[in-house]
C-alpha positions as CSV (number, residue, x, y, z in Angstrom):
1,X,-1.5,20.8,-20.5
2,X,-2.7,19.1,-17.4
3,X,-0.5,17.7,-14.5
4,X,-0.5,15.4,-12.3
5,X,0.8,16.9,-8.7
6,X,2.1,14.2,-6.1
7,X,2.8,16.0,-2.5
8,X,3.5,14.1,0.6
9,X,4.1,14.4,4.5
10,X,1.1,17.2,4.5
11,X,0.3,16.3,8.4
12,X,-2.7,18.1,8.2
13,X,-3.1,17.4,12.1
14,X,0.0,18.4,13.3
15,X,0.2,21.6,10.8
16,X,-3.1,22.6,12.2
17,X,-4.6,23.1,8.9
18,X,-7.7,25.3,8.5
19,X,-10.0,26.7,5.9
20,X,-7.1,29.6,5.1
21,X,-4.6,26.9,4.3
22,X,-7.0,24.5,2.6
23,X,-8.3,27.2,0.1
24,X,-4.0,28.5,0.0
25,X,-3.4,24.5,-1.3
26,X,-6.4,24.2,-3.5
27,X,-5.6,27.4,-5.1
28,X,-1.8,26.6,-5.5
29,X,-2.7,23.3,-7.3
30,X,-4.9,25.0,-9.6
31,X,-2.4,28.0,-10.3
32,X,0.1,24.8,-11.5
33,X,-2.9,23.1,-13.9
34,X,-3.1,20.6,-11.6
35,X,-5.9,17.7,-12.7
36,X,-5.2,14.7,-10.1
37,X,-3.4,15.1,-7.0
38,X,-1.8,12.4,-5.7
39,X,-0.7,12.1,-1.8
40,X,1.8,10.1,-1.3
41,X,1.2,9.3,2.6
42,X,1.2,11.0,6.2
43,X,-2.3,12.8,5.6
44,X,-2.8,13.1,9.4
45,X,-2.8,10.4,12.3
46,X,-6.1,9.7,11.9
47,X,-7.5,8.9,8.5
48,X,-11.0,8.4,8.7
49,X,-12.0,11.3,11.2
50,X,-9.3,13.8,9.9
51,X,-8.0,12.6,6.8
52,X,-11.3,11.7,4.1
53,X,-13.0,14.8,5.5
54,X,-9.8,16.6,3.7
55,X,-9.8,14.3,0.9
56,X,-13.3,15.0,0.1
57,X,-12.9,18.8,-0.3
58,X,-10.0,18.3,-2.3
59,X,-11.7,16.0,-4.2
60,X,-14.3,18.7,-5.1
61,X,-11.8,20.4,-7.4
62,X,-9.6,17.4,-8.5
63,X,-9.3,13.7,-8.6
64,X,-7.5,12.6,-5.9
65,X,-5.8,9.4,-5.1
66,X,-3.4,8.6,-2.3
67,X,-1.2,6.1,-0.5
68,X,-0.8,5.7,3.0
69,X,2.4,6.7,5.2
70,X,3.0,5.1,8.7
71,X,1.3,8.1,10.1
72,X,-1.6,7.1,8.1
73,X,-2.0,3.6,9.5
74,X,-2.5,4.3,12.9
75,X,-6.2,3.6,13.4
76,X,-6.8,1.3,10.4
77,X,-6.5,-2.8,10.4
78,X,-4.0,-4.3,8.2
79,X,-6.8,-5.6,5.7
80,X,-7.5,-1.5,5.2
81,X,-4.0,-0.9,5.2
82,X,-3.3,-3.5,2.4
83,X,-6.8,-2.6,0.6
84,X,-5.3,0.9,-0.2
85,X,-2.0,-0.6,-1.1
86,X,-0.5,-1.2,-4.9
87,X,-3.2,1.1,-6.8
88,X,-2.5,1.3,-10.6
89,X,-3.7,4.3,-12.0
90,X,-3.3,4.2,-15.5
91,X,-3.1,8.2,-17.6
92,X,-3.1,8.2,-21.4
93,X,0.5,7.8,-21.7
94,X,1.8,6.9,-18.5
95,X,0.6,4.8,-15.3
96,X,0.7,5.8,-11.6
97,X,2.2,3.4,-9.2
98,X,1.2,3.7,-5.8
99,X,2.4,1.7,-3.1
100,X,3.2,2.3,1.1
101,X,6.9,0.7,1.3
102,X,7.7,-0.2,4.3
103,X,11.6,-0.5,6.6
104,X,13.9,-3.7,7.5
105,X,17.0,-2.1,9.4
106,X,18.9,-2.2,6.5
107,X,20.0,1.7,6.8
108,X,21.3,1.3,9.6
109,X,23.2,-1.8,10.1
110,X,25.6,-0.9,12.8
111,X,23.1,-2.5,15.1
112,X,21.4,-5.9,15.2
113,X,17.8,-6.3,14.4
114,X,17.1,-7.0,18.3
115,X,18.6,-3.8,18.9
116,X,17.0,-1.6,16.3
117,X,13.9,-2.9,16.9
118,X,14.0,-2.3,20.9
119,X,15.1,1.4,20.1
120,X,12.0,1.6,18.0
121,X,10.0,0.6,20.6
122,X,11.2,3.0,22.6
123,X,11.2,6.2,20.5
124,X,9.7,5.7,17.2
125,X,6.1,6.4,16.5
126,X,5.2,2.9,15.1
127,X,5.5,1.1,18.3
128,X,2.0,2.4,18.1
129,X,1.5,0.3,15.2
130,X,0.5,-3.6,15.2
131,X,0.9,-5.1,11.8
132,X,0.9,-8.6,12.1
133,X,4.5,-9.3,10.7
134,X,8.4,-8.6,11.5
135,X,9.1,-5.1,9.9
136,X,11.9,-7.8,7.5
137,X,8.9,-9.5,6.6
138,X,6.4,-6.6,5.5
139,X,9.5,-5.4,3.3
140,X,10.7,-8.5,1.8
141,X,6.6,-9.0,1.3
142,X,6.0,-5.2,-0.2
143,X,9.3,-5.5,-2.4
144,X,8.0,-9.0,-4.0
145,X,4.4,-7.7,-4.8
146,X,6.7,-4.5,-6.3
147,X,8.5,-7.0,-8.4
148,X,5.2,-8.6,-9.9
149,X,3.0,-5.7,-10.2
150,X,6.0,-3.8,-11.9
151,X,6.5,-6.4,-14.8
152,X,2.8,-6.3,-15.8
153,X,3.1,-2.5,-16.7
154,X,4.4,-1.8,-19.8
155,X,4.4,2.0,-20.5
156,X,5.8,4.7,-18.5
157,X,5.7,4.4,-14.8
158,X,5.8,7.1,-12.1
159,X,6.2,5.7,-8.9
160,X,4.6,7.3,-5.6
161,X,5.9,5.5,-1.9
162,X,6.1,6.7,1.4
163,X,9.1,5.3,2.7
164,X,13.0,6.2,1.2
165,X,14.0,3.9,-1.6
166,X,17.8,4.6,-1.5
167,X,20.5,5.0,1.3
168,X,21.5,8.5,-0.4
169,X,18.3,10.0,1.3
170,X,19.7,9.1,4.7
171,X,20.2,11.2,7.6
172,X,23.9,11.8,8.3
173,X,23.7,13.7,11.3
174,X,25.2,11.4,14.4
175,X,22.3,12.0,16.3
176,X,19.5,10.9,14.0
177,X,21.5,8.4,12.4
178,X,19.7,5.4,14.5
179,X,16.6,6.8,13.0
180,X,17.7,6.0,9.7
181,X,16.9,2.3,10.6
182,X,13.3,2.6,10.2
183,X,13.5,5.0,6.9
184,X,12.9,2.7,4.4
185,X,15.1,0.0,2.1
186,X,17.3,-0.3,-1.1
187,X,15.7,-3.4,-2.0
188,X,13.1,-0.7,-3.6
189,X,15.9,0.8,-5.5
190,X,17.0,-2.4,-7.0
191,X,13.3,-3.4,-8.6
192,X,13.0,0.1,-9.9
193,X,16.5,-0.6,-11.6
194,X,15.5,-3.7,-12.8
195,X,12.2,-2.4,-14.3
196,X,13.5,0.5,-16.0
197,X,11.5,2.9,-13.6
198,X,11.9,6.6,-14.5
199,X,10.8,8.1,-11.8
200,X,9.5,7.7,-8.0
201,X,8.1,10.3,-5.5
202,X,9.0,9.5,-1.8
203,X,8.5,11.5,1.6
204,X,8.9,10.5,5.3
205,X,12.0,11.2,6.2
206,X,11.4,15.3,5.8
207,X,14.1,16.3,4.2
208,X,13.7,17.5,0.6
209,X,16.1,16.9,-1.8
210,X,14.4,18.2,-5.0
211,X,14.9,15.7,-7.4
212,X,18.2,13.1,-8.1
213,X,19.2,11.0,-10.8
214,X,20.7,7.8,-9.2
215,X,21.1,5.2,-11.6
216,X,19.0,6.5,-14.2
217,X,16.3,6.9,-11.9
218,X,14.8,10.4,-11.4
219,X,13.8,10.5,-7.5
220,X,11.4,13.1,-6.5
221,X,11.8,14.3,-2.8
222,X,9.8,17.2,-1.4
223,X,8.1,16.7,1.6
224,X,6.1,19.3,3.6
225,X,7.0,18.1,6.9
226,X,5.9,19.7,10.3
227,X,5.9,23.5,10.2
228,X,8.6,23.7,12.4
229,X,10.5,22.5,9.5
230,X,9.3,24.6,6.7
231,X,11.6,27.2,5.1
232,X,9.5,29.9,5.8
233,X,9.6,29.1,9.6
234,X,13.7,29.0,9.4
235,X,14.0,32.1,7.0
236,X,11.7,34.2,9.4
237,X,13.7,33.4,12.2
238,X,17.0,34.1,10.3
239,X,15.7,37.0,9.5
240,X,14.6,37.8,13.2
241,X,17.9,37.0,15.1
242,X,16.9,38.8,18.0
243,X,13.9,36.5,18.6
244,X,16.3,33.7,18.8
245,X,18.9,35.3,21.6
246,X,20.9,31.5,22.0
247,X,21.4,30.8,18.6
248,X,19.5,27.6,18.7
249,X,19.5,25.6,15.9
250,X,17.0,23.2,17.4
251,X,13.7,23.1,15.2
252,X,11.5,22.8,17.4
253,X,12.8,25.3,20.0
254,X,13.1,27.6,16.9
255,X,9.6,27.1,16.1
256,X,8.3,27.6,19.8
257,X,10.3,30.6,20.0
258,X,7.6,32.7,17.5
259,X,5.0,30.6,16.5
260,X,2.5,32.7,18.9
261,X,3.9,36.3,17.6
262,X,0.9,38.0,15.0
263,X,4.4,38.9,12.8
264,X,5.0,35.5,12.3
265,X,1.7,34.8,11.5
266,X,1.1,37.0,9.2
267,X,4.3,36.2,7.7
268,X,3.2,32.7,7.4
269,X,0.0,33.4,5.5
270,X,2.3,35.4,2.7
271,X,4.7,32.7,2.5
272,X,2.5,29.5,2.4
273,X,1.8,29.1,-1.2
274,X,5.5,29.6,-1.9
275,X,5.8,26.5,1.2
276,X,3.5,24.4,-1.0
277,X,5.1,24.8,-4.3
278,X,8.2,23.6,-3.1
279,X,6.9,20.7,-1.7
280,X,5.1,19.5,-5.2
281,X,6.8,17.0,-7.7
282,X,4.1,18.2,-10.7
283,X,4.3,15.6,-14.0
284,X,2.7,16.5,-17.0
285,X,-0.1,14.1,-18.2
């Protein structure tokens, strides 16, 4: 049977993606019977120079569709931003939703809107980002387009978004808590609910939670994230104490710690496709 494969968060920029792991993805997706891959946002940073050059090769072995992440939206107006938004792809039994989501504070209400949105402008990368409304508006806006385009489907729905559609996928970690402000909104949660949605795929936040059944909805969260984050880059380090002589648990310092060492290197290559697998939410079709 063929599947449809939804994978997010692939920064393809930022991961430094070459031919080697290209050709590792393609042939993962085909090892799984994969016949559309869906990507459900943060391609790369720049999505005509970086990102449809991508999509074009994968598109050689499978249909490919995709929604955007914030990443995504950097160098695109909002007209293109919108024009890729709310696709309906419709299968022989079931129909892909695919929509961007968007953030409205609501995750993190222990500071006023003022304040959340001055600490985005200082550290979050969609300061970068001119959209043309309050980040309240674009959700309330997204969640009633959700709530139309939902009730004129009337067969089984898998949902793909960007952003998280449900406080459980918060961070809980006091330092990154602010952060959660600018995750997503559980407005999303309550149109699935109303809908009868069965599942949704999500990313952005990078943090995979495999999938969980919240209100008889079956969310699907695997991100890839920035190598820094990926398994195989904490289990070769665990593995390798002596390359980490502080203990650091800080990812990034982790990562800098081996990413030039050949070892790791190689160890990366043998470990990718299993990287990959984890981070697909595969649906049969």
């Amino acid at each position: 049977m063929t599947k449809l494969t939804v994978m997010s968060d692939l920064h393809i920029d930022l991961n430094g993606f070459g031919d080697f792991e290209t050709e590792t993805l393609i042939q993962t997706l085909k090892s799984q019977d994969t016949a559309h891959l869906h990507l459900a946002g943060d391609i790369s940073n720049h999505h005509q120079e970086i990102s449809l050059p991508f999509l074009e090769k994968m598109a050689e072995h499978f249909k490919v569709t995709y929604n955007f992440g914030n990443h995504d939206m950097l160098d695109l107006k909002e007209s293109e931003i919108k024009a890729q938004d709310f696709q309906i792809i419709p299968f022989e039994n079931k129909t892909l939703l695919a929509f961007h989501g968007w953030y409205d504070y609501s995750f993190y209400p222990e500071k006023s809107d003022l304040d959340n949105l001055n600490f985005k402008n200082r550290f979050w990368f969609d300061r970068r980002l001119n959209r043309g409304l309050s980040d309240k508006e674009l959700t309330l806006q997204t969640a009633q387009q959700l709530d139309k385009t939902l009730a004129r489907i009337d067969n089984d729905v898998i949902v793909s978004m960007h952003f998280v559609p449900h406080s459980h996928f918060t961070m809980t970690h006091e330092t990154f808590r602010p952060f959660n402000a600018f995750l997503g909104s559980q407005i999303f949660h309550d149109i699935f609910q109303k809908h009868g949605v069965n599942d949704v795929v999500f990313g952005h936040a990078h943090r995979s939670f495999g999938q969980v059944d919240l209100n008889g909805i079956r969310y699907h969260s695997r991100p890839l994230g920035y190598v820094r984050e990926w398994d195989l880059t904490i289990d070769y380090v665990q593995k390798h104490p002596e390359l980490n002589p502080t203990g650091t648990w800080n990812l990034s310092k982790r990562y800098n710690l081996v990413k030039k060492l050949s070892h790791f290197q190689n160890y990366k290559k043998e470990n990718l496709e299993r990287e990959f697998l984890n981070s697909m939410s595969i649906f049969d079709l």
